[in-house]
C-alpha positions as a Python dict, from the first residue, in 0.01 Angstrom:
ca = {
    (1, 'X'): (0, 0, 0),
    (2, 'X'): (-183, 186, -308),
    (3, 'X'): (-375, 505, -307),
    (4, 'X'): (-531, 612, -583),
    (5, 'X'): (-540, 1041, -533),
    (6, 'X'): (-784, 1111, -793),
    (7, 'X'): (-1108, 1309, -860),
    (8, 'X'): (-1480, 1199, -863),
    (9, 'X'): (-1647, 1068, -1147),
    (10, 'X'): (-1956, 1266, -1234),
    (11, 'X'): (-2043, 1030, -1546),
    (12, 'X'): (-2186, 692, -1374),
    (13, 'X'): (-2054, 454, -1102),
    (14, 'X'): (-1668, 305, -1049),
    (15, 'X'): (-1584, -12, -942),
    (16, 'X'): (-1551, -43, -541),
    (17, 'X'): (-1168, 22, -444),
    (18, 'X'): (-1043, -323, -345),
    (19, 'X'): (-735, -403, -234),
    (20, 'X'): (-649, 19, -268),
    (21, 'X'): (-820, 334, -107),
    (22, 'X'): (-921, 618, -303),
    (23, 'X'): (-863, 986, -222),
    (24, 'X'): (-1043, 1229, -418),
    (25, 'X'): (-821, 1557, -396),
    (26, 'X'): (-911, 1734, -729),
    (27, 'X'): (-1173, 1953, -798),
    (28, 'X'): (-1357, 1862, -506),
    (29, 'X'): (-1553, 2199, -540),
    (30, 'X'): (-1603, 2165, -899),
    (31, 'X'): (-1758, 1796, -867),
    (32, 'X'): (-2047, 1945, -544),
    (33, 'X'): (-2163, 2173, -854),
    (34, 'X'): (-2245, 1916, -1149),
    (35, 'X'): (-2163, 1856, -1441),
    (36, 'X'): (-2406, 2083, -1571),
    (37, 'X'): (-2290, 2320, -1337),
    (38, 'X'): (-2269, 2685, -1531),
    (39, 'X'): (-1831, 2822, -1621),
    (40, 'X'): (-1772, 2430, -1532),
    (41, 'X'): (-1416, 2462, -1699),
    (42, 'X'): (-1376, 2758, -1534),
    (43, 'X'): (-1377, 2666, -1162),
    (44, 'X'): (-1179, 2300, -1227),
    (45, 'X'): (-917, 2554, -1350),
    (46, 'X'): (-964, 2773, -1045),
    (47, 'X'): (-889, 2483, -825),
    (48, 'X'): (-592, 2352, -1028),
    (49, 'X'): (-302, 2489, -869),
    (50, 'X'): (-428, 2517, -534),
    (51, 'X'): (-486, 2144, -548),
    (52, 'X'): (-160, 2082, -746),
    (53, 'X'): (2, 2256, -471),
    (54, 'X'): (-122, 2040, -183),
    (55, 'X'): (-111, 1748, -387),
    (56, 'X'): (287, 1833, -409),
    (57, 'X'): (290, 1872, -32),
    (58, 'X'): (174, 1509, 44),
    (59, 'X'): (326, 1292, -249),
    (60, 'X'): (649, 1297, -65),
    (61, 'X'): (527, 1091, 169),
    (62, 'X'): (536, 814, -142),
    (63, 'X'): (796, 543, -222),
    (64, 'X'): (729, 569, -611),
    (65, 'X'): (427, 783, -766),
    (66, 'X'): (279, 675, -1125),
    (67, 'X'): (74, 904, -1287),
    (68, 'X'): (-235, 841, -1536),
    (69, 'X'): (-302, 1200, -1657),
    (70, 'X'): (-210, 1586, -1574),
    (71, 'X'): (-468, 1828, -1679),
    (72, 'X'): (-223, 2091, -1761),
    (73, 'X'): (143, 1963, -1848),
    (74, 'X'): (332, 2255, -1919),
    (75, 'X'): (201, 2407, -1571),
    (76, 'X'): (213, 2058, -1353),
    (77, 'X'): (552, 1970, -1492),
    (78, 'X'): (637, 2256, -1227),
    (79, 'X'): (406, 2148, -919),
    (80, 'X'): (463, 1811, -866),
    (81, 'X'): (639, 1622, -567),
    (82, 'X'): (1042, 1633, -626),
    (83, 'X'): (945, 1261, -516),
    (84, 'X'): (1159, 1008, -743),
    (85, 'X'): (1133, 798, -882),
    (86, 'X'): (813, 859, -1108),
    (87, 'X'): (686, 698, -1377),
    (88, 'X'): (373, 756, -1627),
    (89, 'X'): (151, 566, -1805),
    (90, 'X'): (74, 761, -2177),
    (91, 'X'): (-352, 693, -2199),
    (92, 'X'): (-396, 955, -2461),
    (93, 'X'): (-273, 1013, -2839),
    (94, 'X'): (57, 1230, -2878),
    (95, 'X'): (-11, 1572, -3066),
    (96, 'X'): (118, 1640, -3406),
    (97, 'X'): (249, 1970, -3358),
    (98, 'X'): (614, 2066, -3308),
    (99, 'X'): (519, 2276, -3009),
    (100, 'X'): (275, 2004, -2815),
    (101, 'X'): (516, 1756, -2873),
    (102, 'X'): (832, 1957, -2735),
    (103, 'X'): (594, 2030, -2450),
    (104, 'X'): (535, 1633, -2368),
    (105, 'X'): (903, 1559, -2439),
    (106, 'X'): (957, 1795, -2121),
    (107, 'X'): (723, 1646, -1940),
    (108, 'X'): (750, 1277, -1998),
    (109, 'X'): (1137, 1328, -2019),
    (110, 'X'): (1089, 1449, -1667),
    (111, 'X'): (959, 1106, -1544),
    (112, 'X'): (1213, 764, -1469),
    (113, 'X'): (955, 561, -1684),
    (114, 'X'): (707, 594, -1872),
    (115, 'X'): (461, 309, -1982),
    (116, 'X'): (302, 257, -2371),
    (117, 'X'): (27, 42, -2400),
    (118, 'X'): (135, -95, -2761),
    (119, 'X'): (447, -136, -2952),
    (120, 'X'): (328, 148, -3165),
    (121, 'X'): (316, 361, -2885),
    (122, 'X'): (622, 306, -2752),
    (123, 'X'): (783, 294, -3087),
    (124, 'X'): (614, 680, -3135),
    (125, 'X'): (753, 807, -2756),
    (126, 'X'): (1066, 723, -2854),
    (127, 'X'): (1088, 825, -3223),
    (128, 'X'): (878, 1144, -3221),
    (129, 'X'): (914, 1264, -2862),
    (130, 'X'): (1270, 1176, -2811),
    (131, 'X'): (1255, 994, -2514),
    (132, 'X'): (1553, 782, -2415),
    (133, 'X'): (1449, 385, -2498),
    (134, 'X'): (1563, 295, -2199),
    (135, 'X'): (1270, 485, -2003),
    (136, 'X'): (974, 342, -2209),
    (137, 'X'): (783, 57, -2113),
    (138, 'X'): (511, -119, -2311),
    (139, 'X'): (252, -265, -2059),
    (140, 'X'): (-111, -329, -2171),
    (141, 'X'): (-394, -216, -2063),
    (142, 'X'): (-628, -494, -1965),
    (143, 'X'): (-948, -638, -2038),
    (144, 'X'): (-1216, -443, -1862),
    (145, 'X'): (-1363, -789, -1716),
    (146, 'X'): (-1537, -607, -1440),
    (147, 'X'): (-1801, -521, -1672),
    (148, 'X'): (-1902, -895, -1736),
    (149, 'X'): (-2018, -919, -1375),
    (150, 'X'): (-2170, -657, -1245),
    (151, 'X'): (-2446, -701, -987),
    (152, 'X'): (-2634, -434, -1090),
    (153, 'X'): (-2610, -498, -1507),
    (154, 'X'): (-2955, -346, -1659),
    (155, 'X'): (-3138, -572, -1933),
    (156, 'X'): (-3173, -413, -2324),
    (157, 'X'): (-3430, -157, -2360),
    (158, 'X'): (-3723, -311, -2484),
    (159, 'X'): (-3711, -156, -2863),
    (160, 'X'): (-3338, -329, -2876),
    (161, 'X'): (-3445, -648, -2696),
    (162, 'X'): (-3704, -710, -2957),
    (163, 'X'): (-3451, -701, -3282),
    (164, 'X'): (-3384, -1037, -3427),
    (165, 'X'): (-3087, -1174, -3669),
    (166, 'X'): (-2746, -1049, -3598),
    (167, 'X'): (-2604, -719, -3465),
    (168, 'X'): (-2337, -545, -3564),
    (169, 'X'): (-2237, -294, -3241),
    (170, 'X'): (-2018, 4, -3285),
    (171, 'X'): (-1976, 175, -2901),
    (172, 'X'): (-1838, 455, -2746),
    (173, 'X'): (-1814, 843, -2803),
    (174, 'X'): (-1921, 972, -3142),
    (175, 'X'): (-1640, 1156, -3316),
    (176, 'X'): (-1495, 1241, -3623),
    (177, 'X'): (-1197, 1037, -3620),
    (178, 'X'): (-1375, 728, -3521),
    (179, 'X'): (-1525, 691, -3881),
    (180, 'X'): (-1863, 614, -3828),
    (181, 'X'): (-1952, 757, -4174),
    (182, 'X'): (-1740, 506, -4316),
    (183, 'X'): (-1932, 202, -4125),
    (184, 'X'): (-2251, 360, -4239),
    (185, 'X'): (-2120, 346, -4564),
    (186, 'X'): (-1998, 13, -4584),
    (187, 'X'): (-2290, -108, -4411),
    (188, 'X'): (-2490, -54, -4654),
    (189, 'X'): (-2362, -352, -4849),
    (190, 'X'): (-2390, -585, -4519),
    (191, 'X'): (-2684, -804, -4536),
    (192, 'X'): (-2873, -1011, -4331),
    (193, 'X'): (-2749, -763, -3966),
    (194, 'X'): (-2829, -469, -3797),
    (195, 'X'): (-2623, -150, -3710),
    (196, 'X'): (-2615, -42, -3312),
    (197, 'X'): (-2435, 295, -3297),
    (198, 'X'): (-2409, 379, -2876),
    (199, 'X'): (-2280, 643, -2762),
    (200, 'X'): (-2269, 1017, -2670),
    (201, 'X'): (-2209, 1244, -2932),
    (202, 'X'): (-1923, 1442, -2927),
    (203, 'X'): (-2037, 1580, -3333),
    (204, 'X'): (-2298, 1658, -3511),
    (205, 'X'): (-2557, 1325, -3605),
    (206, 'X'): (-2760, 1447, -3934),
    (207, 'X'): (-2480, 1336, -4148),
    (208, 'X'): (-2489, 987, -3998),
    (209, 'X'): (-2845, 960, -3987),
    (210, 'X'): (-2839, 1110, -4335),
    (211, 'X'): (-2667, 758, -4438),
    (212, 'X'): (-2833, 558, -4184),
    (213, 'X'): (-3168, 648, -4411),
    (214, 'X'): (-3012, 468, -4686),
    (215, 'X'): (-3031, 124, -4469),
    (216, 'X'): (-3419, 197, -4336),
    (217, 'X'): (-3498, -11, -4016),
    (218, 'X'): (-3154, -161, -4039),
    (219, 'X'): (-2989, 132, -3832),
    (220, 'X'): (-3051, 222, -3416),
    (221, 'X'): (-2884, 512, -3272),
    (222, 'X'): (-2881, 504, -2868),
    (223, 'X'): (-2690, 893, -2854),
    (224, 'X'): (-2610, 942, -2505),
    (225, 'X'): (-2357, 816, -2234),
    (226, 'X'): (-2401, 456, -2140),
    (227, 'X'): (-2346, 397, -1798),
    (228, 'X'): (-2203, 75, -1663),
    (229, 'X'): (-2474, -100, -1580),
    (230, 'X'): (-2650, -110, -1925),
    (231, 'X'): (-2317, -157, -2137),
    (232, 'X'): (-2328, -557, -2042),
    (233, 'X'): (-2612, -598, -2224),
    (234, 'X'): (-2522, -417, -2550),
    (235, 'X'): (-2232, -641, -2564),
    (236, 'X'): (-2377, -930, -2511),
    (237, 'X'): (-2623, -935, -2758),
    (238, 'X'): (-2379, -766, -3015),
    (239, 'X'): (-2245, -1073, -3291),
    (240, 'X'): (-1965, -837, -3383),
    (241, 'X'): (-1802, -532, -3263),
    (242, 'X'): (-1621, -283, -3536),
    (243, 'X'): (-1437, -25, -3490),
    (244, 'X'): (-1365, 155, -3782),
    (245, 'X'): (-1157, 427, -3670),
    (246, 'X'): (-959, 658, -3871),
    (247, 'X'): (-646, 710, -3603),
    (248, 'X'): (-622, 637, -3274),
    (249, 'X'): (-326, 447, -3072),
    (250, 'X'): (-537, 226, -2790),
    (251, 'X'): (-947, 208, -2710),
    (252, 'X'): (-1188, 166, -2449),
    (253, 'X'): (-1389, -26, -2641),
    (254, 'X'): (-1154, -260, -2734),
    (255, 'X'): (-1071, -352, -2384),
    (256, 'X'): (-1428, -416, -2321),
    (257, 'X'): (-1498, -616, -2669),
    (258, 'X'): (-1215, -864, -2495),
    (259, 'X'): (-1332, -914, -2237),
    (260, 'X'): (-1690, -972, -2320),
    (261, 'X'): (-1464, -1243, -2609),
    (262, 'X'): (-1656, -1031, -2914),
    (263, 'X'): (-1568, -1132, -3289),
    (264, 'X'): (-1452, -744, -3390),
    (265, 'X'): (-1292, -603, -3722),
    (266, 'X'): (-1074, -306, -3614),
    (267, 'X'): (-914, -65, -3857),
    (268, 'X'): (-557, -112, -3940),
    (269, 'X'): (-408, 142, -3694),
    (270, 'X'): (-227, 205, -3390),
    (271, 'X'): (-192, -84, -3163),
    (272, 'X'): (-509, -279, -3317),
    (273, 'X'): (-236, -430, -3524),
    (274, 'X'): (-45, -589, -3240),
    (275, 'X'): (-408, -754, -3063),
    (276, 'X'): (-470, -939, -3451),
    (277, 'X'): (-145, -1063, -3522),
    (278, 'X'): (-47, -1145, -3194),
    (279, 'X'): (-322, -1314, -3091),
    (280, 'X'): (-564, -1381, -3374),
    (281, 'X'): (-851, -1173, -3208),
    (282, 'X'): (-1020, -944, -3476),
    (283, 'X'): (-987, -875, -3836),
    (284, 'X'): (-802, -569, -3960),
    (285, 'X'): (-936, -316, -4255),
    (286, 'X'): (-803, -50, -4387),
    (287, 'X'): (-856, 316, -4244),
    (288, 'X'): (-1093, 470, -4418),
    (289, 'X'): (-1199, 141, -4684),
    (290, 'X'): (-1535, 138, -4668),
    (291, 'X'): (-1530, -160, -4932),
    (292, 'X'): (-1306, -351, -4690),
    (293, 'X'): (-1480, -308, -4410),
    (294, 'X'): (-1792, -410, -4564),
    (295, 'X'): (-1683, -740, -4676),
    (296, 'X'): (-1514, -775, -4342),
    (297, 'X'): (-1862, -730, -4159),
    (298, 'X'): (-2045, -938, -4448),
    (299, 'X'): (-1859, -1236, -4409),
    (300, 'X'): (-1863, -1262, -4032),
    (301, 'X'): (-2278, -1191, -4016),
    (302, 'X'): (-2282, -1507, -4283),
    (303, 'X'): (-2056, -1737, -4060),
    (304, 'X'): (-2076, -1792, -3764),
    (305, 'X'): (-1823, -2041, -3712),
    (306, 'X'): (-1552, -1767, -3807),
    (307, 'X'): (-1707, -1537, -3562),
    (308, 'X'): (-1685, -1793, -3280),
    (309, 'X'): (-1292, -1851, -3364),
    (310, 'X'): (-1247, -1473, -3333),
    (311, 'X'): (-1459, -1528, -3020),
    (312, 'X'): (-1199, -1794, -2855),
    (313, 'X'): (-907, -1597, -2975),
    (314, 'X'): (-1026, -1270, -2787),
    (315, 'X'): (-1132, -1469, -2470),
    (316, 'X'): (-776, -1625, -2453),
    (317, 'X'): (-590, -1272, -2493),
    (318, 'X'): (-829, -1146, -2236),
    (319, 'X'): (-776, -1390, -1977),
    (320, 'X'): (-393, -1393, -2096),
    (321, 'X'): (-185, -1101, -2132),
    (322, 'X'): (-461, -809, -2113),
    (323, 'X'): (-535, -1009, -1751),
    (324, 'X'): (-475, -787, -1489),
    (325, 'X'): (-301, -1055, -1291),
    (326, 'X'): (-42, -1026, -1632),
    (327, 'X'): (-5, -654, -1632),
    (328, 'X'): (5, -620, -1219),
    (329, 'X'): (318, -857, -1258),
    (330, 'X'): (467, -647, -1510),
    (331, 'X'): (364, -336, -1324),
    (332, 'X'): (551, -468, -1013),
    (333, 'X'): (824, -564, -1165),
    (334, 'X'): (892, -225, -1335),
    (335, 'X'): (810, -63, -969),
    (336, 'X'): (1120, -310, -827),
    (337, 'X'): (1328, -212, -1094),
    (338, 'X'): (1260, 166, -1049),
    (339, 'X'): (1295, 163, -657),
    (340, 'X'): (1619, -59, -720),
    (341, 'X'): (1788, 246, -902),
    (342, 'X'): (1726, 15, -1259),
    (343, 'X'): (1490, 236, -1548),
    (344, 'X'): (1624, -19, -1828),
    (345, 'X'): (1427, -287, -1953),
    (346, 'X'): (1069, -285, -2145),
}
């Protein structure tokens, strides 16, 4: 039996629960209000502990809980359920400061697992947080295959539906790190595509459309969240993904470029490594190259044969070992080993 205890999603519609029920105990208040609700911060805080608290008072009824995030670490380190054992899966990238990172090594050190989704990541946990090997776990994430059939998928808008030739789709939130100023760079040497950037923006655009003028008509912004149901479509159409970022240790939009089986070039960082040579599905760049990149993205828009290999590979790793069937089998057997008294293995 699974519950997921979790909050509501104020962004766009979740898959329907199947085979697990979902309890939303968090921020219940907060979520009635809106996300444009005014001192939004402010009353999820409010509601923290008191949810924390009761939260604490029913996960002992659990055999094992597994945890995906805590808002506040230093603070929920203290409320949650004496319940062992406990594991938790690592989603986010680890800080760089002496003080964050003494604060996760208290926190993760607290749980009887805890689960990388990369090599890298694991390698990190243990080297720069100090964890003891023998309580970190590398388990994927998967392939978000839900997306490729969803009965309510939206078709392009009609300004993108009309663009011929190939497209070259970079997705997700627009930030700093993700180097988007380096793709607009490079792509000015690409010829023969066009440059989708999708996604809300978490900085400020004049810079990027600054370059983007330097390509005219070659460049579409779509700045704002993508919900579900139109993200299908994007993909779809796109003849390459990129994603040039600067750091990062797993994506989103990775997960979704697999399981869609998109050609991508990924920057040299992180886990990206692991995906390409492990399973031959993308080309790596350089961080930060836009020269690389660019002849990366120029000679998969001039072949399309290459593209389609990158294609196969990143179908077969997504209905491989980023399957969920894979990483619920890996999952479970971790959970056995953890209710058996056993935290060893990886």
């Amino acid at each position: 039996e699974v519950e997921l205890v979790t909050s509501r999603f104020l962004y766009g519609p979740v898959p329907s629960e199947d085979g697990y029920r979902v309890t939303e105990a968090f921020y219940r208040r907060t979520a009635r209000r809106g996300l444009d609700a005014p001192a939004r911060r402010a009353f999820k805080l409010a509601e923290h502990v008191p949810d924390m608290l009761r939260f604490r008072r029913e996960g002992v009824d659990a055999d094992l809980v597994h945890y995906q995030w805590l808002t506040v670490p230093p603070l929920d380190r203290l409320l949650l359920p004496p319940k062992r054992p406990r594991a938790f899966t690592v989603h986010y990238p680890l800080p760089s400061s002496r003080s964050s990172l003494a604060a996760q090594r208290t926190l993760l050190g607290s749980m009887d697992a805890v689960v990388a989704h990369s090599e890298h990541g694991a390698g990190r946990l243990r080297a720069e947080v100090g964890l003891d090997p023998a309580r970190v776990h590398v388990i994927p994430h998967g392939a978000f295959d839900y997306l490729t059939r969803l009965p309510e998928e939206r078709p392009l808008p009609g300004d993108l539906a009309a663009v011929e030739g190939p497209v070259i789709l970079f997705f997700g939130l627009l930030r700093p790190y993700k180097g988007i100023d380096v793709l607009l760079e490079a792509f000015l040497s690409v010829t023969g595509a066009k440059l989708w950037i999708a996604g809300m923006p978490r900085m400020s655009l004049e810079p990027l459309r600054e370059l983007a003028a330097l390509a005219p008509g070659r460049v579409r912004f779509v700045p704002r969240f993508v919900p579900d149901p139109e993200i299908p479509a994007l993909f779809r159409r796109a003849d390459v993904l990129v994603l040039p970022y600067r750091e990062v240790e797993q994506s989103g939009v990775l997960y979704t470029g697999l399981a869609f089986g998109k050609p991508m070039v990924l920057s040299a960082v992180g886990g990206f490594p692991e995906l390409v040579e492990q399973h031959g599905a993308g080309r790596l760049v350089p961080p930060g190259d836009p020269v690389a990149l660019s002849q990366a993205l120029d000679e998969l828009v001039s072949d399309p044969a290459a593209r389609e290999r990158l294609a196969s590979a990143a179908q077969a790793a997504a209905d491989g070992p980023y399957s969920w069937d894979a990483i619920a089998a890996r999952t479970m057997d971790l959970y056995a080993r953890l209710l058996g008294g056993d935290p060893a293995g990886s």
